[in-house]
DSSP file (Angstrom, degrees, kcal/mol; ACC not computed):
  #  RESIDUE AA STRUCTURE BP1 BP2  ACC     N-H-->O    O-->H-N    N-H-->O    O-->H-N    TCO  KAPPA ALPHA  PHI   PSI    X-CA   Y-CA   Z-CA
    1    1 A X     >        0   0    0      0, 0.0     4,-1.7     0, 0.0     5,-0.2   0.000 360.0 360.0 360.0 -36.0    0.0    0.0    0.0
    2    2 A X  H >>  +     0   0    0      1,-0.2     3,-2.2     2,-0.2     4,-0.7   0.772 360.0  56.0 -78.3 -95.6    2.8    2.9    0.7
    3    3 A X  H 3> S+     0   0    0      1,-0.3     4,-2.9     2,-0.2    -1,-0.2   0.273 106.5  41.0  15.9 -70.7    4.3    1.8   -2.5
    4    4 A X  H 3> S+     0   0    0      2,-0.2     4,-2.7     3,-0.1    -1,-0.3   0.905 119.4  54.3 -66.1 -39.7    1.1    2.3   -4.7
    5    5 A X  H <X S+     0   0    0     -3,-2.2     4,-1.0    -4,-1.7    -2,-0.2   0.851 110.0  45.4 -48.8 -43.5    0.8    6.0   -2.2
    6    6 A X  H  X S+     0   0    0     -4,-0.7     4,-3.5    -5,-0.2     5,-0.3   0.902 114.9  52.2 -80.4 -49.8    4.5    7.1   -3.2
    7    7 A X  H  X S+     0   0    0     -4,-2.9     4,-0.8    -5,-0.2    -2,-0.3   0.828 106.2  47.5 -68.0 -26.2    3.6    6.2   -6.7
    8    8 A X  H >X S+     0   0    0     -4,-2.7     3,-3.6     2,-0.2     4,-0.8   0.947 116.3  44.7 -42.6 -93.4    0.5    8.2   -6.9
    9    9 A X  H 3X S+     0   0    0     -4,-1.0     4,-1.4     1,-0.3     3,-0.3   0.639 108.5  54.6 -40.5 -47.4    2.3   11.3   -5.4
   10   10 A X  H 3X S+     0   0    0     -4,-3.5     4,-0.6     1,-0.2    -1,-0.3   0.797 118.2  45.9 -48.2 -33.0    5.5   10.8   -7.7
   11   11 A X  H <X S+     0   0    0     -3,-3.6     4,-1.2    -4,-0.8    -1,-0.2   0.916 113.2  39.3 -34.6 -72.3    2.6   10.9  -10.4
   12   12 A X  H  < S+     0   0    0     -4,-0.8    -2,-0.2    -3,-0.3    -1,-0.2   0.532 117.8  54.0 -99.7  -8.7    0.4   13.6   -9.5
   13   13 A X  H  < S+     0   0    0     -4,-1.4     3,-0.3    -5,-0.3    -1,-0.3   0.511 100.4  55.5 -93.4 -11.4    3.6   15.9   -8.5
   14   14 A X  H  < S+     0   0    0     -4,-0.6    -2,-0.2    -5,-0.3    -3,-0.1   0.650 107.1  54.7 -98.3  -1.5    5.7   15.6  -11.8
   15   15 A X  S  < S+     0   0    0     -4,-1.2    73,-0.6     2,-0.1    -1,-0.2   0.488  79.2 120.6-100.4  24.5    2.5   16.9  -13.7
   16   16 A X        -     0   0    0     -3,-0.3     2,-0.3    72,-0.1    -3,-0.1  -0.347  51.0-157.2 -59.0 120.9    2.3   20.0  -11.5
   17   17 A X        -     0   0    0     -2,-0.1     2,-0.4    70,-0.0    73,-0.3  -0.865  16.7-130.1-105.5 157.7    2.6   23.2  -13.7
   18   18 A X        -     0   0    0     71,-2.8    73,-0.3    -2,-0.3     2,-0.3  -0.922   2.5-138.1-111.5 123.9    3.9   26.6  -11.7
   19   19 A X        -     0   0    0     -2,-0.4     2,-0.2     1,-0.1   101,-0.1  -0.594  33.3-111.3 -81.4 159.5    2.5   29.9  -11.6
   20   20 A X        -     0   0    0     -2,-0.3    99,-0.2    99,-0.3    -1,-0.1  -0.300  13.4-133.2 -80.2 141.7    5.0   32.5  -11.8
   21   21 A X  S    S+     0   0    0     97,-0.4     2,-0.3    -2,-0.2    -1,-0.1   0.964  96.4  55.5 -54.8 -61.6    5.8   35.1   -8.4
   22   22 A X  S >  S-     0   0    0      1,-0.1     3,-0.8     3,-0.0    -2,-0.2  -0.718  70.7-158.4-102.9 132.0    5.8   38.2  -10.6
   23   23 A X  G >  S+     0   0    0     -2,-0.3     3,-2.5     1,-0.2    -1,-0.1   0.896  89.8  65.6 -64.6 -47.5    2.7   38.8  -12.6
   24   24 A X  G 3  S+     0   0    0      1,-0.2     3,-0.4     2,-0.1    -1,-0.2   0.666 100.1  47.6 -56.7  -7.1    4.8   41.1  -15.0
   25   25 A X  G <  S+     0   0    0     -3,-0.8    96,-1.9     1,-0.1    -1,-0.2   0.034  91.0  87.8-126.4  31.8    7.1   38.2  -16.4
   26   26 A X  S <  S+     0   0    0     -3,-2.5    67,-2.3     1,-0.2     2,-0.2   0.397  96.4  35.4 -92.0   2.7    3.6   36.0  -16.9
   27   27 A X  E    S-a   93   0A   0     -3,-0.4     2,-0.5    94,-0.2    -1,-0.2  -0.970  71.3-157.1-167.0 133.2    3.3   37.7  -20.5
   28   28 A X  E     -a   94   0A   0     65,-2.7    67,-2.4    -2,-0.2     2,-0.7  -0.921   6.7-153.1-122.5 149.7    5.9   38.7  -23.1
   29   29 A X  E     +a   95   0A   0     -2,-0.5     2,-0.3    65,-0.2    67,-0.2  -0.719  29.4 152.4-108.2  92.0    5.2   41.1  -25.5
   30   30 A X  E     -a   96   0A   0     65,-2.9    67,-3.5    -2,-0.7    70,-0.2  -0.635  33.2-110.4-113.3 163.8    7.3   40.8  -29.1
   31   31 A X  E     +a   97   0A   0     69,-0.4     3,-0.4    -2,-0.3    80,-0.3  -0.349  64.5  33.5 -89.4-176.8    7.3   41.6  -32.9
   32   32 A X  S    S-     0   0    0     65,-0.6    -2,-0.1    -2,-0.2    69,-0.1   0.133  86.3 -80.0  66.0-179.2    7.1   39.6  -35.7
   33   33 A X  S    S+     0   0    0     46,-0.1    44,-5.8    68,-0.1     2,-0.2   0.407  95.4  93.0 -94.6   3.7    5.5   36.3  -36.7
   34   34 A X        -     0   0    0     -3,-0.4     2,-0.5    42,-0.1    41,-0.2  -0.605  49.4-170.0-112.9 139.9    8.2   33.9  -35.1
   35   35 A X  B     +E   74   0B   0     39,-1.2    39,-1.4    -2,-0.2     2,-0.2  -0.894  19.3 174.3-120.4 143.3    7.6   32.5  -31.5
   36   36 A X        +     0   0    0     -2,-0.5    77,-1.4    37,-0.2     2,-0.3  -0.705   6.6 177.6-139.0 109.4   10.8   31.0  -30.7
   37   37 A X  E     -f  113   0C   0     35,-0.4     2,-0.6    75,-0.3    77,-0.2  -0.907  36.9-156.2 -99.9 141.5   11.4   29.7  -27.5
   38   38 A X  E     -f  114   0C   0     75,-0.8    77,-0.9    -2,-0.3     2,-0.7  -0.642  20.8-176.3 -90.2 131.1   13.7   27.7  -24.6
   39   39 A X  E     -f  115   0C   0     31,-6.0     8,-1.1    -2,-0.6     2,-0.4  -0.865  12.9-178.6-109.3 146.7   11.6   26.1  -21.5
   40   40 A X  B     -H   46   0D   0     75,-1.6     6,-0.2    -2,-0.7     3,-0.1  -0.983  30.1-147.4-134.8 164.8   13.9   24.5  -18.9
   41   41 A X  S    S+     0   0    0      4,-1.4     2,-0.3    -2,-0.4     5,-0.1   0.331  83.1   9.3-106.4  -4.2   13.2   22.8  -15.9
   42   42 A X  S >  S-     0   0    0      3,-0.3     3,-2.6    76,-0.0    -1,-0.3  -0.961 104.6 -70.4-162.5 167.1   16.1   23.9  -13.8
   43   43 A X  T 3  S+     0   0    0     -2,-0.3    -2,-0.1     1,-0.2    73,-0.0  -0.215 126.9  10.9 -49.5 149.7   18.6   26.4  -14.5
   44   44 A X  T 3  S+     0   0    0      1,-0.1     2,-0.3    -4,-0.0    -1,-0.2   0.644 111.3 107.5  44.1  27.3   20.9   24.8  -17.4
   45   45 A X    <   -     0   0    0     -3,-2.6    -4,-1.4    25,-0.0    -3,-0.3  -0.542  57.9-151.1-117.2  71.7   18.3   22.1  -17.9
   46   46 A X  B     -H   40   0D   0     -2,-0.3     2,-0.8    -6,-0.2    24,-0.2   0.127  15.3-128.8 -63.6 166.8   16.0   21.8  -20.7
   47   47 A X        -     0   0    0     -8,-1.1     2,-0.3    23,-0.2     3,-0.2  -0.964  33.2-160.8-129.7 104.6   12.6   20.2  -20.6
   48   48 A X        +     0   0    0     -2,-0.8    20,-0.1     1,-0.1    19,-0.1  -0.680  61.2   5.2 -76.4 136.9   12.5   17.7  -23.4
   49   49 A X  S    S+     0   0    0     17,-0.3     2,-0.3    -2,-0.3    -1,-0.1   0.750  78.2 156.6  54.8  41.6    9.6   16.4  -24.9
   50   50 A X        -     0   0    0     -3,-0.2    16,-0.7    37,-0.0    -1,-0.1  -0.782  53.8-104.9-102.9 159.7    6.9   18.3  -23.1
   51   51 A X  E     -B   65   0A   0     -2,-0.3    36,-0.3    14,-0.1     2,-0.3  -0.323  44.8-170.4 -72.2 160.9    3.6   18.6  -24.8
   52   52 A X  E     +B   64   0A   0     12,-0.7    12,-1.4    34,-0.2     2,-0.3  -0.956   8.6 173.5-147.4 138.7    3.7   22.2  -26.0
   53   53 A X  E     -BC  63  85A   0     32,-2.3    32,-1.9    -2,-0.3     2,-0.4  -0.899  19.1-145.7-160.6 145.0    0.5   23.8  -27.4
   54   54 A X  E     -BC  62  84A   0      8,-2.2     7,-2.4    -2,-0.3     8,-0.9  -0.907   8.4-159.1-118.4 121.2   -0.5   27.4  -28.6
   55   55 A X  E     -BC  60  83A   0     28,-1.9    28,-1.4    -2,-0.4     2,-0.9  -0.793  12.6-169.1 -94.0 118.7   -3.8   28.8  -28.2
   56   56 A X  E >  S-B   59   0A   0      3,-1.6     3,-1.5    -2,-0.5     2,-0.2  -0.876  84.9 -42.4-103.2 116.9   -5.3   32.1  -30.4
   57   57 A X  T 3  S-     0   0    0     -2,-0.9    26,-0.0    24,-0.5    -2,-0.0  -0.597 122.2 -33.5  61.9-127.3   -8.6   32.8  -28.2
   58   58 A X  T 3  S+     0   0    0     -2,-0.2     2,-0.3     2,-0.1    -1,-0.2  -0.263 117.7  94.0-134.5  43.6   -9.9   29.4  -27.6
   59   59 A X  E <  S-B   56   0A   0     -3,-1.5    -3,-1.6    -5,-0.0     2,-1.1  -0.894  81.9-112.4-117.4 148.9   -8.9   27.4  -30.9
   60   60 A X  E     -B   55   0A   0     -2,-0.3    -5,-0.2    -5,-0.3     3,-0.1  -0.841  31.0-175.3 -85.4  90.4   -5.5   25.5  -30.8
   61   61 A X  E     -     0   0A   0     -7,-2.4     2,-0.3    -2,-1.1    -6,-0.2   0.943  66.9 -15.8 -56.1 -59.5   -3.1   27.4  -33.4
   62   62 A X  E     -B   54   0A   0     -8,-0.9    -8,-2.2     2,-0.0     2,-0.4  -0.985  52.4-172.7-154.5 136.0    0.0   24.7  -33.0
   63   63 A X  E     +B   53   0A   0    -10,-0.3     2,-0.3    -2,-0.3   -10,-0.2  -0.967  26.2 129.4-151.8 154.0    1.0   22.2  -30.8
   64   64 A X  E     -B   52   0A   0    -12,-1.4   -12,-0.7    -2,-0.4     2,-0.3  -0.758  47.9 -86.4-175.6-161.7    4.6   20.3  -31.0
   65   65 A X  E     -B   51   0A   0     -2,-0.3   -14,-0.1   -14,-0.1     5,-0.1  -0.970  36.3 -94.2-164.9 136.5    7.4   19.4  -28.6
   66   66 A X        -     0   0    0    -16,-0.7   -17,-0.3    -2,-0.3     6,-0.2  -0.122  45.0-126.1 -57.9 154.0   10.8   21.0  -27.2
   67   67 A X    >   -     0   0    0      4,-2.9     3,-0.7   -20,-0.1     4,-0.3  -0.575  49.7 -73.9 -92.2 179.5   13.6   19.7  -29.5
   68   68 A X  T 3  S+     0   0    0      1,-0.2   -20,-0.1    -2,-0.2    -2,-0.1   0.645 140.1  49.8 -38.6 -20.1   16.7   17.8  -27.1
   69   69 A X  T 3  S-     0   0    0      2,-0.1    -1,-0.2   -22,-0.1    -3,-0.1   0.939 125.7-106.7-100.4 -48.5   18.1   21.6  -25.7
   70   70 A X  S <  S+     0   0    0     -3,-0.7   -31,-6.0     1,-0.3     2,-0.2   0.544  74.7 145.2  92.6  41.5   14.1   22.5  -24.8
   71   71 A X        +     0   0    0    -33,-0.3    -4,-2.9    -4,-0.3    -1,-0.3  -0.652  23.7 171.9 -86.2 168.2   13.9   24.7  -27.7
   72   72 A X        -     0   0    0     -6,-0.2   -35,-0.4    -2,-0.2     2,-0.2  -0.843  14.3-169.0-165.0 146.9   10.7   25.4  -30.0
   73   73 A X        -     0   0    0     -2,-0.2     2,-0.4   -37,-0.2   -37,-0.2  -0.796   6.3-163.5-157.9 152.0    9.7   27.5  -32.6
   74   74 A X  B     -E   35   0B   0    -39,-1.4   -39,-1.2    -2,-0.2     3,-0.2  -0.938  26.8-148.1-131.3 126.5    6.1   27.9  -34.2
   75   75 A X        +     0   0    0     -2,-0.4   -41,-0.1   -41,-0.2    -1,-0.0  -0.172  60.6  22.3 -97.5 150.0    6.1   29.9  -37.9
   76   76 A X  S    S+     0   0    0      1,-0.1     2,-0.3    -2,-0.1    -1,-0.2   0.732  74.4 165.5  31.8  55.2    3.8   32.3  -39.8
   77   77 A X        -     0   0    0    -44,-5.8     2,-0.5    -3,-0.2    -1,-0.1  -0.499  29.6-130.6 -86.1 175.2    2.0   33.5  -36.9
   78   78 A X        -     0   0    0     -2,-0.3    18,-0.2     1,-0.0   -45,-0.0  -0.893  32.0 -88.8-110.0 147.5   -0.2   36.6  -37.1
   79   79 A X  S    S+     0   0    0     -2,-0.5     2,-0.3    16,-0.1    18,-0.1  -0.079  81.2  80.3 -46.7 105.8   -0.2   39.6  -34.8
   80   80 A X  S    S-     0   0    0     14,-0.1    16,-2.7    17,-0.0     2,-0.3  -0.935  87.2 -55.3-177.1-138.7   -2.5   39.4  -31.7
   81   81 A X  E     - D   0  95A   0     -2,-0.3   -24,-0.5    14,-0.2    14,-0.2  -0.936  48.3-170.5-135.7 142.7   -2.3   37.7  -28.1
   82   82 A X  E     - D   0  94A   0     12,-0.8    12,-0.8    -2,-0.3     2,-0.7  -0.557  18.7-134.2-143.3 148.9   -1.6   33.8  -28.0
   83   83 A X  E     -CD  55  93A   0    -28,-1.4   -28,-1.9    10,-0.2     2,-0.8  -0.961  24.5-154.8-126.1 118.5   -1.9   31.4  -24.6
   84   84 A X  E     -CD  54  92A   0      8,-5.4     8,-1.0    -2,-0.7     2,-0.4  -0.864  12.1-169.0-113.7 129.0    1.2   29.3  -24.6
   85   85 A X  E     -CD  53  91A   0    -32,-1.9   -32,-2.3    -2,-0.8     2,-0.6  -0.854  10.0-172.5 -91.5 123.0    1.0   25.9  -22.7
   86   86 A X  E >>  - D   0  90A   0      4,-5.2     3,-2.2    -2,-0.4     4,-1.5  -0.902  31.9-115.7-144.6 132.3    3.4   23.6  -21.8
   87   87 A X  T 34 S-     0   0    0     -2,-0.6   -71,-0.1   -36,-0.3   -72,-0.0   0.065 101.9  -3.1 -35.1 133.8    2.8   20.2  -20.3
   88   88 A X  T 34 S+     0   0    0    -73,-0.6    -1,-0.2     1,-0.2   -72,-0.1   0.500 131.4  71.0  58.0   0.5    4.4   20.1  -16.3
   89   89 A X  T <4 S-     0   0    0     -3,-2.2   -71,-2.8     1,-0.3     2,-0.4   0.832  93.3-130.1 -97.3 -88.3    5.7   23.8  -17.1
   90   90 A X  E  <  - D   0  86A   0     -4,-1.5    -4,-5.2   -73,-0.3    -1,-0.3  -0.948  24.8 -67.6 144.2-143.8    2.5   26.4  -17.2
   91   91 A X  E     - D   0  85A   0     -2,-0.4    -6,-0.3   -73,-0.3     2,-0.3  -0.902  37.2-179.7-145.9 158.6    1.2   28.7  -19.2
   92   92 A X  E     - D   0  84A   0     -8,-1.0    -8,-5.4    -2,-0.2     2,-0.6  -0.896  29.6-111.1-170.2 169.4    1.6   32.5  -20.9
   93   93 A X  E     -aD  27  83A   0    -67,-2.3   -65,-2.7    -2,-0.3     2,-0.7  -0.581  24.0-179.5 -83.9 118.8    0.7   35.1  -22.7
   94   94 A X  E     -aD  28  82A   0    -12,-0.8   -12,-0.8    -2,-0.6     2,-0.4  -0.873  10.9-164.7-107.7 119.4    2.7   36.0  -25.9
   95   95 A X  E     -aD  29  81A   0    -67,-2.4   -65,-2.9    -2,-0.7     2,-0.6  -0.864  11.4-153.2-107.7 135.0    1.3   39.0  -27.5
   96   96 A X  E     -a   30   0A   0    -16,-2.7     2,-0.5    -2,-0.4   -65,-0.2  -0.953  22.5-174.5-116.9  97.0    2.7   39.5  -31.4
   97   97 A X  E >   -a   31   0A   0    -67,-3.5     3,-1.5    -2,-0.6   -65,-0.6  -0.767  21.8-146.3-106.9 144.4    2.2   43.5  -31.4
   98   98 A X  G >> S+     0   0    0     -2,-0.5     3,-0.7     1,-0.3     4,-0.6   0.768  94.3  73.5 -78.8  -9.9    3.0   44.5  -35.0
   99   99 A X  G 34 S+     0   0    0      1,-0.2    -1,-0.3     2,-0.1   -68,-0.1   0.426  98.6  56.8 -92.1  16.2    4.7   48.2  -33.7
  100  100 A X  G <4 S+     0   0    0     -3,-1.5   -69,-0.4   -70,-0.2     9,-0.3   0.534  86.0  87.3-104.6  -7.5    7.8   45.5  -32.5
  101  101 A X  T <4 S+     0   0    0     -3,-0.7     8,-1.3    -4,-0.4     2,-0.3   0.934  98.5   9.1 -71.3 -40.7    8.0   44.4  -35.7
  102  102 A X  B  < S-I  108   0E   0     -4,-0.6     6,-0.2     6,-0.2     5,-0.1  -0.916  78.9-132.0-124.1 145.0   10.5   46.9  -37.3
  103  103 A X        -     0   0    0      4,-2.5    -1,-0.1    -2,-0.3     6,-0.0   0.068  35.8 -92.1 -69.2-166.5   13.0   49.9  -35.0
  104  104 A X  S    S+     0   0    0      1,-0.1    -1,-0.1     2,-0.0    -2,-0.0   0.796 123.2  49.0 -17.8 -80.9   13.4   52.9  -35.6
  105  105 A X  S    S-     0   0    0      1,-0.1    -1,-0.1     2,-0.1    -3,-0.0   0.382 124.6 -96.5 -84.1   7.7   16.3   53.0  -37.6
  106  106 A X  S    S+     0   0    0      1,-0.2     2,-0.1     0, 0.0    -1,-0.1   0.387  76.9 133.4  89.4 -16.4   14.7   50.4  -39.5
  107  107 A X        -     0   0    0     -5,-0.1    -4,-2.5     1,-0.1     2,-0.4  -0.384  47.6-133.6 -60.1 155.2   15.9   47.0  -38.4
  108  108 A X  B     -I  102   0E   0     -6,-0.2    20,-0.4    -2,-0.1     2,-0.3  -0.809  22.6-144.3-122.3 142.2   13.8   44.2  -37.7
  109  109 A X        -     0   0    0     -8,-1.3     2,-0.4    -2,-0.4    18,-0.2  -0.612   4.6-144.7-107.1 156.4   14.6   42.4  -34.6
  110  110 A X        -     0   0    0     16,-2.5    16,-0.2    -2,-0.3     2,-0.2  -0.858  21.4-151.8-127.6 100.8   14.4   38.8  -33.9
  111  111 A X        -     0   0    0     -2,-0.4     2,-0.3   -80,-0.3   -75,-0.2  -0.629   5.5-159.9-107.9 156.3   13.2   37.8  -29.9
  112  112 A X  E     - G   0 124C   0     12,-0.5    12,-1.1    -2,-0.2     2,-0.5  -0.884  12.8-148.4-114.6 121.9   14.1   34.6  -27.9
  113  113 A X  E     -fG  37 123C   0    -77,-1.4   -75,-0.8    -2,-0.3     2,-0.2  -0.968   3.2-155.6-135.1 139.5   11.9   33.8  -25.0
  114  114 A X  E     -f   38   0C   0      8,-3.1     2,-0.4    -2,-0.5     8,-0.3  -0.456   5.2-169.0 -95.5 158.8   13.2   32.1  -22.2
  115  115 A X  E     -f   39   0C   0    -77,-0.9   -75,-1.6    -2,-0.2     6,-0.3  -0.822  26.1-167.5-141.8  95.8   10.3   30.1  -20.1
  116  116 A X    >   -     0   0    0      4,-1.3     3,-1.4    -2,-0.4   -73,-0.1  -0.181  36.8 -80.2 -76.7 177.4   12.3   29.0  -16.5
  117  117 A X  T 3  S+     0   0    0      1,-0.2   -99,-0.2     2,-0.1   -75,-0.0   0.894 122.5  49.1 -43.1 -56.2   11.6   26.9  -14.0
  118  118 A X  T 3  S-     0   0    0      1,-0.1   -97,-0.4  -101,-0.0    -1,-0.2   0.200 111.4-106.1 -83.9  36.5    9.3   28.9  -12.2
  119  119 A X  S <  S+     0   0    0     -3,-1.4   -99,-0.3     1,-0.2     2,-0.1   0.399  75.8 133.6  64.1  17.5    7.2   29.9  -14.9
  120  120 A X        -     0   0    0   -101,-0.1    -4,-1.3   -28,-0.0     2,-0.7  -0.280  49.6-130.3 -95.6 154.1    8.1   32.6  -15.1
  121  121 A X        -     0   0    0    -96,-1.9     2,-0.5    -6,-0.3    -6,-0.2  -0.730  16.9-179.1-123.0  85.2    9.2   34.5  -19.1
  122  122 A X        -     0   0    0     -2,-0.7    -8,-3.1    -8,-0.3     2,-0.1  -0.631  14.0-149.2-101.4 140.8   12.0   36.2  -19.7
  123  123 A X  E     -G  113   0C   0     -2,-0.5     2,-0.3   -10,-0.2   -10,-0.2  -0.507   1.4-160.3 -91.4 163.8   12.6   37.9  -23.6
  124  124 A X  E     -G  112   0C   0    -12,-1.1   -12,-0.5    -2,-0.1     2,-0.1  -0.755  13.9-145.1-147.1 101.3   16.1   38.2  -25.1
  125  125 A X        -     0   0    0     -2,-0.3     2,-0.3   -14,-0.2   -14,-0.2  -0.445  15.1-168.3 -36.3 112.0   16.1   41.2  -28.3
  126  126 A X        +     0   0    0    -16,-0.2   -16,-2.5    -2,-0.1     2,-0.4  -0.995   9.1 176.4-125.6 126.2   18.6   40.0  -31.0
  127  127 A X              0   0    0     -2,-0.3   -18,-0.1   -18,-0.2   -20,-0.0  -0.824 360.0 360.0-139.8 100.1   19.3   42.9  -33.7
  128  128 A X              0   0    0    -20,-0.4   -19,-0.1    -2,-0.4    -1,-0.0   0.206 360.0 360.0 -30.5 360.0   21.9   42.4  -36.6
C-alpha cells in the first residue's frame, strides 16, 4: 500500500505546472510572426519532450514538442495575443504587437523567449 501511495504522489507531482511570483514576467510582449522559444526545468536544464501547445482565443493554433536543448519554434504566426501551454511547465501570454516588428532606424529584430523553472518569461532582443 505505501508503495502504490509514493507512486501516486511521484505521479500527480511531476505533472504540476507553476504559476510565476511576478505577474509582469507572466506575459511577453514581441514583434514579428516567429515565436521561438527555450523552456527549462532547472537552471541549465532543458525540458524535453513536453507537450507544447499554442492557443489564439480558444482554438489551438499549434501544438509540438521541445527539441533535445528544450527549444521550439512555431512559424507564420499573425499579430494578436496567443496562450502558450506547456505540459508540467504552465502557461503564458505571448502577444505578437505589430509596432515590435521593425525599430526605428529600420531593423527588424528577432526575440528569444526564455520560459524558466518557475514559470516565469523572460525575452532576449537580438538585432543584426
Amino acid at each position: 500500500m505505501t508503495v502504490n501511495r509514493l507512486l501516486l504522489f511521484a505521479l500527480t507531482s511531476a505533472s504540476v505546472a507553476f504559476a510565476c511570483s511576478d505577474p509582469r514576467l507572466e506575459t511577453a510582449i514581441i514583434g514579428g510572426d516567429v515565436i521561438q522559444a527555450s523552456v527549462y526545468r532547472k537552471p541549465g536544464k532543458p525540458r524535453k519532450l513536453a507537450q507544447v501547445e499554442l492557443y489564439y482565443g480558444n482554438k489551438l493554433a499549434w501544438t509540438g514538442t521541445p527539441d533535445k536543448n528544450g527549444m521550439f519554434t512555431i512559424n507564420h504566426l499573425q499579430h494578436g495575443r496567443y496562450r502558450l501551454s506547456i505540459a508540467g511547465w504552465g502557461s503564458a501570454v505571448v502577444e505578437l504587437d505589430p509596432k515590435l516588428d521593425e525599430l526605428s532606424n529600420g531593423q527588424r529584430p528577432s526575440y528569444n523567449l526564455q520560459l524558466f523553472d518557475d514559470a516565469c518569461v523572460g525575452v532576449t532582443e537580438v538585432v543584426n
